[in-house]
C-alpha positions as CSV (number, residue, x, y, z in Angstrom):
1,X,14.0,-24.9,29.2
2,X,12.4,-22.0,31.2
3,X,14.4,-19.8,28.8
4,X,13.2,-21.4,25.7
5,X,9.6,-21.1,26.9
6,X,9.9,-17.1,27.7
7,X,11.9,-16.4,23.7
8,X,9.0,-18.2,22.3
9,X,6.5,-16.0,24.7
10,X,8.4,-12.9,23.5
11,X,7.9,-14.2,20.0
12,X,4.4,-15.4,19.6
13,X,2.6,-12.5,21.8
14,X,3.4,-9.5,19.6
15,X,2.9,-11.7,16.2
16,X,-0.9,-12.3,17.7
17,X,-1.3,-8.5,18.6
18,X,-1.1,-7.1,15.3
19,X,-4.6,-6.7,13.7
20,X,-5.7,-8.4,11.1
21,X,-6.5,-6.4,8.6
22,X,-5.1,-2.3,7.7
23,X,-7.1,-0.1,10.0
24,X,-10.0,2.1,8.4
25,X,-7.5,5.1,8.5
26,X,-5.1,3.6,6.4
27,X,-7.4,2.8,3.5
28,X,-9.2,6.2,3.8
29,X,-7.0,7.9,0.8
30,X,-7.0,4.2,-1.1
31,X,-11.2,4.6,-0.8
32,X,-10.8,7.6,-1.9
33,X,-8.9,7.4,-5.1
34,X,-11.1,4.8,-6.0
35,X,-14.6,6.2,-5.5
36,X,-13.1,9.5,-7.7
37,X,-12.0,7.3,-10.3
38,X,-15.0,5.1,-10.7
39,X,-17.2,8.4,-11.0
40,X,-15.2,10.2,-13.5
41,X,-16.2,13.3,-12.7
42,X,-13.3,15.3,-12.1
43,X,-9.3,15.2,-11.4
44,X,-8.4,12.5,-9.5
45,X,-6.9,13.2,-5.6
46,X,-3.3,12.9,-6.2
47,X,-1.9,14.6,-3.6
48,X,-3.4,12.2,-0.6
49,X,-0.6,9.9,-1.7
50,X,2.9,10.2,-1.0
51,X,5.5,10.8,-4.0
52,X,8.2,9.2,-2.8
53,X,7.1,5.5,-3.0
54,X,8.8,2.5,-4.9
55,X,6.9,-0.7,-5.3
56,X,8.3,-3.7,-5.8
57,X,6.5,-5.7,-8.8
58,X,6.4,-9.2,-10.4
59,X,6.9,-8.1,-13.8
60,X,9.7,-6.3,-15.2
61,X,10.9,-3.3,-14.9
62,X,10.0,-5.4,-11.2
63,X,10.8,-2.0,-9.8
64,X,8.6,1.1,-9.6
65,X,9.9,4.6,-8.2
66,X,8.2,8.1,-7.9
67,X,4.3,9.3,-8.6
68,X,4.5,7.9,-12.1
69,X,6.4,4.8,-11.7
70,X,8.5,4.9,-14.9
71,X,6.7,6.1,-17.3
72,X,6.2,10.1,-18.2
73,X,3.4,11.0,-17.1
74,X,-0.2,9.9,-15.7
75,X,-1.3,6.6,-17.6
76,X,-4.0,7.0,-19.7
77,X,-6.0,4.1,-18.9
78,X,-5.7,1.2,-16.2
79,X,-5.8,-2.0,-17.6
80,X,-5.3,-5.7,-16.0
């Protein structure tokens, strides 16, 4: 039993340690791209993201590789 009891100690702890929520420093460049793109002033900041990112979607293709995803080039406009 003690056993049991310290694997479900080493379990539980570091599950309640992690925060919450992303840190402010990790949605600093998602804030960013955001504010530029709701002014629509200027070029957007692409190079604060990484280009070697996949993303795995609900919808087909389901899978999403590289700055553009699969498509050509930048979209044109976002839509939902």
């Amino acid at each position: 039993m003690p056993g049991a009891v310290a694997l479900m100690v080493l379990i539980v702890l570091p599950a309640l340690a992690r925060p919450a929520a992303p840190d402010a420093a990790m949605l600093k460049p998602v804030q960013e791209w955001i504010a530029a793109y709701n002014a629509g002033t200027g070029p957007l900041p692409e190079n604060i993201f990484t280009r070697n990112v996949v993303i795995a979607d609900e919808f087909p293709p389901f899978i999403w590789t590289g700055i553009w995803g699969n498509i050509d080039g930048p979209p044109q406009s976002i839509t939902s």
